[in-house]
C-alpha positions as CSV (number, residue, x, y, z in Angstrom):
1,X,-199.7,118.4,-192.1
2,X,-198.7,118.1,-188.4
3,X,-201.9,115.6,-187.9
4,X,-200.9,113.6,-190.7
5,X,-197.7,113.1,-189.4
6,X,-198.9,112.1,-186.5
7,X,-200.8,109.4,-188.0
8,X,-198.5,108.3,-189.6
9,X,-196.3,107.7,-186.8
10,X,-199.1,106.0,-185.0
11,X,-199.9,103.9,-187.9
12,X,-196.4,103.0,-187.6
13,X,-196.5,102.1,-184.3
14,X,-199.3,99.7,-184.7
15,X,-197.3,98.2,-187.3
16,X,-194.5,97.2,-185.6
17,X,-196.3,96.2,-182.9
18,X,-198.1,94.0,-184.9
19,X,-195.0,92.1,-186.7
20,X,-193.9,91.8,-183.7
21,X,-196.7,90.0,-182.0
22,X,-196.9,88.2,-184.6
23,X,-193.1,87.0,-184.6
24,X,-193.5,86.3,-180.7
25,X,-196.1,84.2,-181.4
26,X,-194.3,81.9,-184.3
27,X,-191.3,82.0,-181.8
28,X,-193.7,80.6,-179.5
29,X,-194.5,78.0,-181.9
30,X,-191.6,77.1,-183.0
31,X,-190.1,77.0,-179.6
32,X,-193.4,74.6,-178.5
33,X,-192.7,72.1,-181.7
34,X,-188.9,72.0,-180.5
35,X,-189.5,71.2,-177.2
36,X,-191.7,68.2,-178.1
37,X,-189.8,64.8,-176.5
38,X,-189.4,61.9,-178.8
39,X,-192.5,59.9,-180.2
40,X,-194.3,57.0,-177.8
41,X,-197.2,54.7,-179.3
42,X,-200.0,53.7,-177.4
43,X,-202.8,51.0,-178.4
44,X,-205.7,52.8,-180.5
45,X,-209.5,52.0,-180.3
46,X,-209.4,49.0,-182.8
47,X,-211.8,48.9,-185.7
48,X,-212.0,45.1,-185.7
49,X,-213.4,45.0,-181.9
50,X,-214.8,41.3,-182.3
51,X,-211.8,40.3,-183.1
52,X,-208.9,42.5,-181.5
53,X,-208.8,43.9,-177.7
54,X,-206.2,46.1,-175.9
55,X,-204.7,44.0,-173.0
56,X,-202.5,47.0,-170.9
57,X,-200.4,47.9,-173.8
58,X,-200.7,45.2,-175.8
59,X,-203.2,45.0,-178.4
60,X,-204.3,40.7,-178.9
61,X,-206.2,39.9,-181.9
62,X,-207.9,36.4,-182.9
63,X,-206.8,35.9,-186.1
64,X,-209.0,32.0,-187.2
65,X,-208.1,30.9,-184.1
66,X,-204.4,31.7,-184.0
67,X,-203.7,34.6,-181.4
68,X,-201.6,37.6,-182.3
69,X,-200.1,40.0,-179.6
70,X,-198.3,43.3,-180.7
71,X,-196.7,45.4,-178.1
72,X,-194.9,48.5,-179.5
73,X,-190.9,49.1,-177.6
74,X,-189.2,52.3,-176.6
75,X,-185.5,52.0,-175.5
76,X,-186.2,50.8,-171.7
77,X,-188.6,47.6,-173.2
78,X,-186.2,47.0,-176.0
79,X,-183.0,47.0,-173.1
80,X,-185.2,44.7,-170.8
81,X,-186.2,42.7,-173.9
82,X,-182.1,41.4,-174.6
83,X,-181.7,41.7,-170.7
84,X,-183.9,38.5,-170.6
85,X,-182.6,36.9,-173.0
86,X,-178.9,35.0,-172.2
87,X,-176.2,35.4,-174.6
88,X,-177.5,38.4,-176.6
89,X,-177.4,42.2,-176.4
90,X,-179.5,45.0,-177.3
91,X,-177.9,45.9,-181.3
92,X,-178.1,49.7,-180.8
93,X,-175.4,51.3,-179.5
94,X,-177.2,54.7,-177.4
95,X,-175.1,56.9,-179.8
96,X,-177.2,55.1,-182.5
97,X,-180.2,55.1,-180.8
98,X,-180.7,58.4,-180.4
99,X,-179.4,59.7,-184.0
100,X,-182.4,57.9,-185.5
101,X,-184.0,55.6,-182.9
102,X,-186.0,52.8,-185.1
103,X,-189.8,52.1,-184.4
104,X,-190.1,48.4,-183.6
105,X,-193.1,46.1,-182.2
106,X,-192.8,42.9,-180.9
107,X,-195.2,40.6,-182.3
108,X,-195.6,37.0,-180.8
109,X,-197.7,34.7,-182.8
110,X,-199.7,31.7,-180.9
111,X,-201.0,28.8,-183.0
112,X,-204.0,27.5,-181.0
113,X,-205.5,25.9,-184.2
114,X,-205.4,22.5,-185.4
115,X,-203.7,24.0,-188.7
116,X,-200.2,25.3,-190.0
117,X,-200.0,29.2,-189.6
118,X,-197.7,30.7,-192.2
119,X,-196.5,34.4,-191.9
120,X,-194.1,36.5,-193.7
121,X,-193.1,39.4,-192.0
122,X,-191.4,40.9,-194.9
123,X,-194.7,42.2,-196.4
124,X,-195.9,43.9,-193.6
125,X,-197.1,47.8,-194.0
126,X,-197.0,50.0,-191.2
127,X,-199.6,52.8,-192.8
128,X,-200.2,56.9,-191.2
129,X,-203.0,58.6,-191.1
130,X,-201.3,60.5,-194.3
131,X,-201.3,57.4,-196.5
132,X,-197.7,57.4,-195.6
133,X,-196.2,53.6,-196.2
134,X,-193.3,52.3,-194.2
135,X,-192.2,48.3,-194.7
136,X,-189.6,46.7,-192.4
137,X,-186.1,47.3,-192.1
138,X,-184.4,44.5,-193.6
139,X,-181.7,42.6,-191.7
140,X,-179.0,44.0,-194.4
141,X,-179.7,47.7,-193.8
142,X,-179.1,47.4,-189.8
143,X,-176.1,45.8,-191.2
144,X,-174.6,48.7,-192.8
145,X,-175.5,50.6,-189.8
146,X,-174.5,48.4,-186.9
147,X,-171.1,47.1,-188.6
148,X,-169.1,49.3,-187.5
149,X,-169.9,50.4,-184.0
150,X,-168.1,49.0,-181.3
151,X,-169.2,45.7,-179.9
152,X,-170.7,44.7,-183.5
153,X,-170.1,41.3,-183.6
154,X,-172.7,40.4,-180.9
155,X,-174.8,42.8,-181.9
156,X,-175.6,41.8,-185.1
157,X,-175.8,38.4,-184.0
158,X,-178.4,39.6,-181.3
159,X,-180.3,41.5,-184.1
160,X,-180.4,38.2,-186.6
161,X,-181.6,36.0,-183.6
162,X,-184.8,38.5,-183.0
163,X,-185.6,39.9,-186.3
164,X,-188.7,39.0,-188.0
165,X,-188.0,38.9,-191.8
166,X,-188.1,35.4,-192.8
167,X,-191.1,33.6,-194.1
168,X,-192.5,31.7,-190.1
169,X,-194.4,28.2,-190.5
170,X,-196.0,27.5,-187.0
171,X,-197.4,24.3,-186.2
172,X,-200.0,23.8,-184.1
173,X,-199.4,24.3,-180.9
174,X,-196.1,26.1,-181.4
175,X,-195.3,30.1,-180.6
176,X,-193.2,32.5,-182.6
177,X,-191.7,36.1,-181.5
178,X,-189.7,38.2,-183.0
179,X,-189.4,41.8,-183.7
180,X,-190.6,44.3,-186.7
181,X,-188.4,47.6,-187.1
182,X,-189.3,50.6,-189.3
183,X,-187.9,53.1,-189.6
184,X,-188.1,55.9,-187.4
185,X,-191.4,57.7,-186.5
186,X,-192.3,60.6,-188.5
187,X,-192.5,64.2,-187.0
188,X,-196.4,64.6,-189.1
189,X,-197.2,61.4,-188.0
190,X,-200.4,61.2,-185.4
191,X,-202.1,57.7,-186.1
192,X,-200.3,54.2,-187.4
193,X,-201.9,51.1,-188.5
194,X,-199.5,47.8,-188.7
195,X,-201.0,45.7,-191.3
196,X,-200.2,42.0,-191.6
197,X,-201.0,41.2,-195.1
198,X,-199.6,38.2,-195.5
199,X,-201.1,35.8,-192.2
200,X,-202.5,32.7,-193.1
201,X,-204.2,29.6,-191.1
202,X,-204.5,26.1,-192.5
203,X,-204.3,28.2,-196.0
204,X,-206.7,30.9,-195.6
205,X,-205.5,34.9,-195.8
206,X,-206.4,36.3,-192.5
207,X,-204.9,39.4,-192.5
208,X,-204.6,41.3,-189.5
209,X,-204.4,44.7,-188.3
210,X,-203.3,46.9,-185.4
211,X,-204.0,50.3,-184.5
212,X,-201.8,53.3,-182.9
213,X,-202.0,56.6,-181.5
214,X,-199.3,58.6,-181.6
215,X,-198.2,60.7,-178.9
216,X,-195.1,63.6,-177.8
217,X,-194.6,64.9,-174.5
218,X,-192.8,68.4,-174.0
């Protein structure tokens, strides 16, 4: 009886000792996934090489002759985005910003064609690795969000000069900028593909599509 007891005991030991190395070890990994900083993109390795290349972090793509840049923005690029612009400010307040920061790309669209380029921003798709589909934020949802935070008035009207949501005819020769916002980045997410569904020149779809990587720093 006495060895039994003993072995039990021991048995017991090992028991506990295992829970508990095993509850260090979730702690460890729960502490790890909390101490993960906010998301940055970074240009992927683009499927369409003949077409697309990464300049710094930029990703240009020839679409028929009209050249696409998208750039994704954290909070610095966005701030020095409105900073160079006279007259407008950046529309999120930092209280605002950080509560749910939105994920936005600046797209600038070049028509170096002898056609019309027509775009509308409003069907664009920005796609996860998950199958996970995000569109735009329309202008009238930042609305709701940016009305009543202090400074609004030029805000919004910062936010309405920039957007991208309206249907863009380019003629050649002209340039168009503006900005895409969706909402913010997923925790799950590792990969995102903006697709440009709707892009035509002189009439013809040419759809276009640009690749990110998806990174956190503790």
């Amino acid at each position: 009886m006495p060895n039994g007891h003993v072995a039990l005991q021991r048995r017991g030991r090992l028991t506990r000792a295992v829970v508990f190395g095993a509850g260090l070890l979730l702690a460890g990994c729960a502490s790890s996934e909390k101490a993960l900083g906010p998301a940055t993109l970074a240009p992927a390795p683009q499927a369409n090489t003949g077409t697309s290349q990464i300049v710094g972090d930029a990703i240009v793509a020839s679409l028929s002759g009209a050249a696409v840049t998208v750039r994704w923005m954290d909070a610095d690029a966005v701030g020095k985005y409105y900073a160079q612009r006279p007259g407008l400010v950046s529309p999120w307040p930092q209280d605002v910003w950080k509560e749910s920061p939105p994920n936005i790309f600046l797209v600038r669209v070049s028509n170096r064609t002898h056609e019309e380029v027509q775009f509308d921003p409003a069907t664009s798709v920005l796609v996860a690795q998950d199958g996970n589909r995000d569109r735009p934020l329309p202008y009238e949802e930042m609305y709701m969000r940016l009305a009543e935070t202090e400074n609004s008035g030029p805000r919004l009207v910062s936010l309405q000069a920039t957007l991208l949501s309206r249907f863009l005819v380019i003629h050649p020769g002209a340039q168009r900028e503006g900005l895409l916002l969706f909402p913010t980045i997923k925790p799950e997410a590792k990969h995102l593909i903006l697709d440009l569904p709707s892009f035509f020149v002189g009439g013809r779809a040419t759809p276009g599509r640009f690749e990110f990587q998806v990174f956190r720093k503790p």
